[in-house]
C-alpha positions in Angstrom: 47.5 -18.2 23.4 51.1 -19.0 24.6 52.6 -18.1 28.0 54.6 -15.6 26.2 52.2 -14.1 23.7 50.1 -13.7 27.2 52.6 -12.1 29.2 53.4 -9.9 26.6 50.0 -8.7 26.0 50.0 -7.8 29.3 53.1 -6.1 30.0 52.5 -3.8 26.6 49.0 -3.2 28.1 50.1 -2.1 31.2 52.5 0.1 29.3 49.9 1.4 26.8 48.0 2.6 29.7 50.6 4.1 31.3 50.8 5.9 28.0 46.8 7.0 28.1 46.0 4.4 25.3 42.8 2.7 25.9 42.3 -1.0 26.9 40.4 -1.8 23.9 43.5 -1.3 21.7 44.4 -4.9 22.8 41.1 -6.6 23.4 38.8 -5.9 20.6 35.4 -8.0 20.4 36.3 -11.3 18.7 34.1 -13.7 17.0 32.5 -17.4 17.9 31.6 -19.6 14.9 27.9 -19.7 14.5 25.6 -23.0 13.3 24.3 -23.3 10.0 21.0 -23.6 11.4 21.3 -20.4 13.5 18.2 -18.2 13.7 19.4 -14.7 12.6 16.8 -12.5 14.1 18.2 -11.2 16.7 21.4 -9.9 14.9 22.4 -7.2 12.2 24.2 -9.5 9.6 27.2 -8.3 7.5 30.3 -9.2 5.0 33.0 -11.3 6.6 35.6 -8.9 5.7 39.0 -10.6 4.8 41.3 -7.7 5.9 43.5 -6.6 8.4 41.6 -5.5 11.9 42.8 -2.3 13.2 41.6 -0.1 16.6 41.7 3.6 16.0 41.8 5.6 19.7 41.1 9.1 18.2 45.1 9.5 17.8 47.0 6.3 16.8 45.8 3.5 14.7 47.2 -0.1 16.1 46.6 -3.4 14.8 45.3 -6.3 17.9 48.6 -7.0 19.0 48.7 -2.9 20.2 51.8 -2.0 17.2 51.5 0.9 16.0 50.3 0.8 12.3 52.7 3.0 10.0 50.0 4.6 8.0 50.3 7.6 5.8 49.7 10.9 7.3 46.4 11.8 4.6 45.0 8.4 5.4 44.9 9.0 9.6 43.9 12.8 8.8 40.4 11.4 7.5 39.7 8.8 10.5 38.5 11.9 12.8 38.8 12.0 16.4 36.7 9.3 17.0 37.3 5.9 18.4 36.9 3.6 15.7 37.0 -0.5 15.3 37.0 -2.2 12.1 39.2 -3.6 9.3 41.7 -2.1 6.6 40.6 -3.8 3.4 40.9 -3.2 -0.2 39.0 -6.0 -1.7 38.0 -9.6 -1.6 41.1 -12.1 -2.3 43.7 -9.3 -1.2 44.6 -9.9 1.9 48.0 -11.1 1.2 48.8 -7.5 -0.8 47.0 -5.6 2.1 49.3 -7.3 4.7 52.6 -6.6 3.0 51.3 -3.2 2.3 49.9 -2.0 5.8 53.0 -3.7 7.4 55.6 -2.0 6.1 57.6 0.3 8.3 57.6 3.2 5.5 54.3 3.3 4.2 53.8 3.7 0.3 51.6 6.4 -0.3 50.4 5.2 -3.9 49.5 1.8 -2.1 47.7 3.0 0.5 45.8 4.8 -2.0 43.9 1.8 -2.6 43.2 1.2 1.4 40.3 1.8 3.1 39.2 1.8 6.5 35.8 -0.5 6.7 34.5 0.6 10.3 31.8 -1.5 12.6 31.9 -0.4 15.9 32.4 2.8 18.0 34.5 1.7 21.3 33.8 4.9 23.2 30.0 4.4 22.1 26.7 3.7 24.3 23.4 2.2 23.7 23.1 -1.1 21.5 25.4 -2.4 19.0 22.1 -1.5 16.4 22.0 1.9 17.5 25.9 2.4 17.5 25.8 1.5 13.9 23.5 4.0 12.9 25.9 6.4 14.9 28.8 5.4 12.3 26.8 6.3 9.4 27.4 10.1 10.0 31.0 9.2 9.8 31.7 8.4 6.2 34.2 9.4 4.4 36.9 8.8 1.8 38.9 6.7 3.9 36.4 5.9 6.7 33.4 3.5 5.1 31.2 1.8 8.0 30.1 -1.5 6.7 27.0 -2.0 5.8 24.6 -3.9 8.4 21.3 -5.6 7.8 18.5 -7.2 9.3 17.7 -11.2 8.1 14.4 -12.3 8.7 15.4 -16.4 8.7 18.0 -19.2 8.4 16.8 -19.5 4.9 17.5 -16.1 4.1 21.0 -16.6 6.0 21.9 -19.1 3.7 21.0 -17.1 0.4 22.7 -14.7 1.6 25.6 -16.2 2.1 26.1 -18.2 -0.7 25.9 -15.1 -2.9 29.1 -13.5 -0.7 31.1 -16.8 -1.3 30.0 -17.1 -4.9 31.1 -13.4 -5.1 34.7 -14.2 -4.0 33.8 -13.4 -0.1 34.5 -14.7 3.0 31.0 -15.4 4.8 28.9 -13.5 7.3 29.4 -11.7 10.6 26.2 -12.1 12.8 26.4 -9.4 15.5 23.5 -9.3 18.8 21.5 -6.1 18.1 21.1 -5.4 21.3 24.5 -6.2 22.6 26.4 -3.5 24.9 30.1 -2.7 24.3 32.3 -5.8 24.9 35.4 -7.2 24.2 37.1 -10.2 23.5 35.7 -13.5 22.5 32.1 -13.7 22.6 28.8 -15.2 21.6 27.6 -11.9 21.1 29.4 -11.8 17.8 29.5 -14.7 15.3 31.1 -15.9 12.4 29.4 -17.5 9.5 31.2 -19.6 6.5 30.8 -22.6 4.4 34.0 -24.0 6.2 34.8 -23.3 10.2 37.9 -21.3 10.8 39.9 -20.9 14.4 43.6 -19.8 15.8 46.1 -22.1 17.4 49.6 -21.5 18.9 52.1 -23.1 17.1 54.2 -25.7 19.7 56.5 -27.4 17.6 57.2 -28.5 13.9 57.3 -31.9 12.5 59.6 -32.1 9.7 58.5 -33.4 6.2 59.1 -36.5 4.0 59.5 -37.4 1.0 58.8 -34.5 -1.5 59.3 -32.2 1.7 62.2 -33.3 3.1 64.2 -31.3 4.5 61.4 -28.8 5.1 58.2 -28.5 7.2 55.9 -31.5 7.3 53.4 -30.2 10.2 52.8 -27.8 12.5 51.8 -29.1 15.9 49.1 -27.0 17.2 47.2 -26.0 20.9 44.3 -24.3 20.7 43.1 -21.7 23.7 41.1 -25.0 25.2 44.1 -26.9 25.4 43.4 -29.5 22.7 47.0 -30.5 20.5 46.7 -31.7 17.0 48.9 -31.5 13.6 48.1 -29.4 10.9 50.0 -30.5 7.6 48.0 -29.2 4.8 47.5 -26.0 3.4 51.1 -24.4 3.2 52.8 -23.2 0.0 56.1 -24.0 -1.2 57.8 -20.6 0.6 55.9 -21.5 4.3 57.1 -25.0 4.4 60.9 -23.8 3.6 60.3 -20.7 6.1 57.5 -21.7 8.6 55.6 -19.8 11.6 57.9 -20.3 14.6 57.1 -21.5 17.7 54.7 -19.6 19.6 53.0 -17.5 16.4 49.3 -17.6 16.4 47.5 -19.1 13.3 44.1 -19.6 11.1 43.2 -22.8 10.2 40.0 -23.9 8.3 38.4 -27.1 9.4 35.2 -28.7 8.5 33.9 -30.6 12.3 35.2 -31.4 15.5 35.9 -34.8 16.7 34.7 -35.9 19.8 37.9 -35.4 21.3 37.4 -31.4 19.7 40.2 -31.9 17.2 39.4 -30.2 14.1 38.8 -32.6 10.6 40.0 -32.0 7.3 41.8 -28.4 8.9 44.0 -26.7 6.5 46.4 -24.0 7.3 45.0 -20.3 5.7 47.8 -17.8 7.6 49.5 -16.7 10.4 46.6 -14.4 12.5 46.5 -10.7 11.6 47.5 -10.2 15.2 50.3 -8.2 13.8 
């Protein structure tokens, strides 16, 4: 994350709190990638959910960044007094509808008909993550639906499992510790699991294009939070390379391995982060 993206973070923390809005608004649990050989016993397994996270604190829903998401009045009715963490979604390969939907400043009501809230933790919640997911059950709903969470019994399994989420136009897996306590961001205690590696980078400069792209965006240059610089020139449509992520956005990138060096091979630019 960039100096700026930091401090900002921290001054709208301070101010959220000054405000009686809870930490975890801004520093939800975030996910490590996990090995293909991985041994899944220890974790409750679910759907990689390709949506748009969101942290309700029992009175405003917020996206990461701690904005206030503009949601229509019927759809925060049914979220309950609850703290809630989890994802606005409506579908596999619709994130680009759910974002311009969820973002708007006036929300639509007929397209928020089609949103749902796909809930996986309880932020005010004690014991395990296991037993905390057995707590969300009780709270289903029309617009609150906890994901489901199962037990794998080996890699083997794993790997069945998630080539039948790909195959079905999913993401991959999220591999959460059983026994994990409440914690937030990036941990171990919470993997990801897809065919191809994903990760977010600050954007530090552009590199303009060549040839066919003259005159538009050739590369991003990327840092990633260790520090590590690389260019990422693959992946964009026709409208991102005209109208690029600035300096200093955060973005997804897919990549297959690191290099020794820990630059990613093969990345390809997927979005800017849902870090709305």
């Amino acid at each position: 994350m960039s100096d700026n993206k930091t401090l900002n973070r921290r001054v709208l923390l301070a101010w959220l709190g000054s405000l009686g809005a809870p930490a975890f608004a801004l520093e939800p649990l975030l996910a490590k990638n996990a090995p293909m050989g991985i041994d899944p016993r220890a974790y409750l397994v679910s759907e990689k959910l390709d949506g748009v996270r969101a942290l309700w604190d029992g009175t405003t829903l917020r996206f990461r960044s701690g904005r206030t998401v503009s949601a229509p009045a019927w759809f925060l009715a049914g979220l309950l007094k609850t703290p809630l963490d989890g994802e606005l979604w409506m579908g596999r390969r619709s994130f680009d509808v759910l974002s311009g939907i969820v973002r708007r400043a006036e929300p639509v009501d007929a397209e928020w008909r089609r949103v749902r809230y796909r809930v996986f933790e309880l932020p005010a919640g004690e014991g395990t993550f296991e037993q905390r997911a057995d707590r969300l059950k009780a709270l289903a709903g029309e617009v609150v639906q906890p994901v489901e969470q199962q037990r794998v019994a080996s890699n083997a399994e794993l790997r069945a499992k998630l080539k039948q989420i790909v195959d079905a136009g999913g993401e991959g897996l999220m591999l959460h510790r059983a026994d994990a306590p409440l914690a937030s961001g990036r941990s171990d205690l919470l993997l990801k699991l897809k065919l191809l590696a994903d990760a977010e980078a600050v954007v530090v400069g552009h590199e303009p294009g060549k040839g066919r792209f003259a005159g538009q965006l050739g590369a991003l240059e990327l840092q990633t939070p260790e520090g590590v610089r690389f260019k990422l020139g693959t992946g964009f449509t026709e409208a991102q390379r005209r109208d690029p992520p600035p300096v200093g956005a955060m973005v997804t990138y897919r990549y297959r391995d690191l290099t020794p060096a820990g630059k990613p091979r093969f990345a390809s630019f997927v979005r800017v982060a849902d870090d709305f």
